[in-house]
N, C-alpha and C positions, 0 to 999 in steps of 0.2 A: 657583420655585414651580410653574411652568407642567411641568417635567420631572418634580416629583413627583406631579402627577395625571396625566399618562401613566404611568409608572410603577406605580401605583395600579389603573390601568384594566387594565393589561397584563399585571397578577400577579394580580387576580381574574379577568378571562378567562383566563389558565390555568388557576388553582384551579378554578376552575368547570368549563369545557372536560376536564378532566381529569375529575373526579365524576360531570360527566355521563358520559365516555365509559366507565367504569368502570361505572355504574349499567346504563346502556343494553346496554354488555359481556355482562354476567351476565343483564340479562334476555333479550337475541339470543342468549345458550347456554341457558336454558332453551325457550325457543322451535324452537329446532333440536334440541335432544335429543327437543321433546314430539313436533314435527310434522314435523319432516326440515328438509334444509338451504331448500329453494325454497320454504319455507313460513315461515319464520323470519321475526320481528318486524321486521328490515333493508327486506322485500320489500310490507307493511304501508304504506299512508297516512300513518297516526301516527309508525313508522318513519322513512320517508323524510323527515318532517319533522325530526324527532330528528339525520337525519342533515345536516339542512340548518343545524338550529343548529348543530353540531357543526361543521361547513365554516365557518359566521361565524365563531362565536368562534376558530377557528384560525388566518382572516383577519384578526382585529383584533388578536390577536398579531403576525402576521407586520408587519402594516402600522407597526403600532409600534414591532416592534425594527427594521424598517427605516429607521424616521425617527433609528435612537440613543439611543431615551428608551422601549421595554420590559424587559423582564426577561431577553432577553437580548442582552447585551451583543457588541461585535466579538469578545472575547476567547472567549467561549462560543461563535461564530456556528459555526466548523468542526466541533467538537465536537457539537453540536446538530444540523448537517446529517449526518453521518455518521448519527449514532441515528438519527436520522427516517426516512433512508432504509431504513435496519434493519429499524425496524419496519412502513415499507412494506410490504417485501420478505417481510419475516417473515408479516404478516397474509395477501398473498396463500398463500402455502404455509400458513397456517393455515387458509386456508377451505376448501381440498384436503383437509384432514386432517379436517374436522366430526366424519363421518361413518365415519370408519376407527377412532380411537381414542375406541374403546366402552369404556364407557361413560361421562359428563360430558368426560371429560380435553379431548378434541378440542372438542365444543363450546363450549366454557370456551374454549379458545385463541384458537378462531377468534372467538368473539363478539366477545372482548378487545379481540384485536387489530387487529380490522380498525373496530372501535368508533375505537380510538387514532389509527389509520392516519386513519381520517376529518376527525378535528379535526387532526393535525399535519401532511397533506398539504399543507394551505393556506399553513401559515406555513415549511415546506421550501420552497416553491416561489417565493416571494415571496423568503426570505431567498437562496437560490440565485441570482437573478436580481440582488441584494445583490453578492452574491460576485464573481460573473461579469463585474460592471460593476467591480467595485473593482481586480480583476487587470488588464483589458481597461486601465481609463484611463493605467496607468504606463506604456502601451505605445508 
């Protein structure tokens, strides 16, 4: 019982975490198409808070597929850390890009992605440290 409300918690902070980061996305690429990249909604008060929920809920994921009882499982875990990095990696080279590819396209990506990047940073990291201990102990 106690596994399916983690469970429960760990797939609506996704769902959620995700909507927002998507919601937030589009409006930091409107914001940098209107006012340039250093002016962008990300760099904002309101912003930085957006991105602060966005970092929780990416922690309360992680914390919970850490414990074995969120949405993702050991079987997903490597799969999962591979994309995350991805889209890391990706967001950075998308925020390079804002302002090169005129007009929307660039803005769009980088909002996107570095929206994404914010909320799954937390739970790569956590999950990573997952990882690193599970190899380490057979040793």
């Amino acid at each position: 019982m106690e596994n399916d409300m983690y469970t429960k918690i760990g797939s609506w902070a996704f769902l959620i975490g995700i909507l927002i980061a998507l919601l937030v996305g589009i409006y930091t690429a409107y914001t940098i198409e209107a006012d340039g990249l250093l002016a962008s909604f990300l760099y904002t008060e309101t912003g930085g808070w957006a991105a602060w929920l966005l970092a929780v809920l990416g922690a309360i994921v992680g914390i919970i597929s850490f414990l074995g009882k969120g949405t993702i499982t050991a079987k997903e875990g490597p799969g999962f850390l591979v994309a995350g990095i991805a889209l890391v990696v990706m967001a950075g080279a998308f925020w390079g890009w804002a302002t090169i590819l005129q007009p929307y396209i660039g803005a769009l990506l980088a909002g996107v992605s570095i929206c994404l990047a914010i909320f799954v940073a937390p739970a790569i990291g956590i999950l990573s440290i997952k990882a690193i201990w599970e190899i380490g102990k057979d040793v």
